[in-house]
N, C-alpha and C positions, 0 to 999 in steps of 0.2 A: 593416135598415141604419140606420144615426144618424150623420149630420155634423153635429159640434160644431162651433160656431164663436161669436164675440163677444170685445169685450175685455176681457169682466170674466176671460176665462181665459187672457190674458194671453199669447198666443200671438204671437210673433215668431222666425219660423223654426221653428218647430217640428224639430226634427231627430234627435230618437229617444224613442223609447217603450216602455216597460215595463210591464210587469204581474206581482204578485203572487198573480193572484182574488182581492182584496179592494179593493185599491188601482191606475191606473193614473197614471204617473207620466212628464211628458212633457217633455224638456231643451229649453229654448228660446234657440236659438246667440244672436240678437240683442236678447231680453230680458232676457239675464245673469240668468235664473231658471227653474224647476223647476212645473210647473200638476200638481195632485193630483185625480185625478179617483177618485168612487167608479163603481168597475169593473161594480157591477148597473148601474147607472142613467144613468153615461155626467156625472153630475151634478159643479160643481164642490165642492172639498172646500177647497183652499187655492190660493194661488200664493208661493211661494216663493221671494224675493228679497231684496236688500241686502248688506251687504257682510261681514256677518256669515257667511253661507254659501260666500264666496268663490268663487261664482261666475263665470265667462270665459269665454265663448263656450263656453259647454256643448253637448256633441255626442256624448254616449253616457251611457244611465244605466241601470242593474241594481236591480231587487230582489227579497230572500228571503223578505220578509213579517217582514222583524226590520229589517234596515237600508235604507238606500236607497242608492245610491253613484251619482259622478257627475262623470265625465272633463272638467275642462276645457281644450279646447284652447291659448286664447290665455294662461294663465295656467300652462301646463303642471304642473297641478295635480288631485289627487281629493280629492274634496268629499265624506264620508260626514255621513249625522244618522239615526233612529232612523223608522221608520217610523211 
């Protein structure tokens, strides 16, 4: 078992999680961003924010190991970028 935790990963609300097996990918509602974790080691990879991704209260996010997608709520908006 591993609980992740600290701010370098950017967690605020955390509120849905995905995985590809390679990549774990984590929507954070009151970050207005996305934390990318690699999936062996639980380790961070990025955090994904600003306003270029058009991120809103993100609250659901999917991916196929090609793209990443990701529902935002208060922006009534989906947000794809490339894995």
């Amino acid at each position: 078992m591993q609980v992740i935790s600290g701010s370098s990963y950017g967690f605020r609300h955390p509120d849905a999680i995905s995985s590809d097996g390679t990549h774990v990918w984590v929507a954070n509602y009151f970050g207005d961003s996305v934390t990318e974790l690699d999936a062996a080691t639980g380790g961070l990879v990025k955090v994904l924010s600003g306003s270029g991704y058009g991120f809103d209260r993100p609250v659901s996010v999917s991916s196929d190991g090609k793209d990443v997608w990701v529902a935002n709520y208060a922006g009534n908006t989906v947000t794809g970028f490339p894995a």
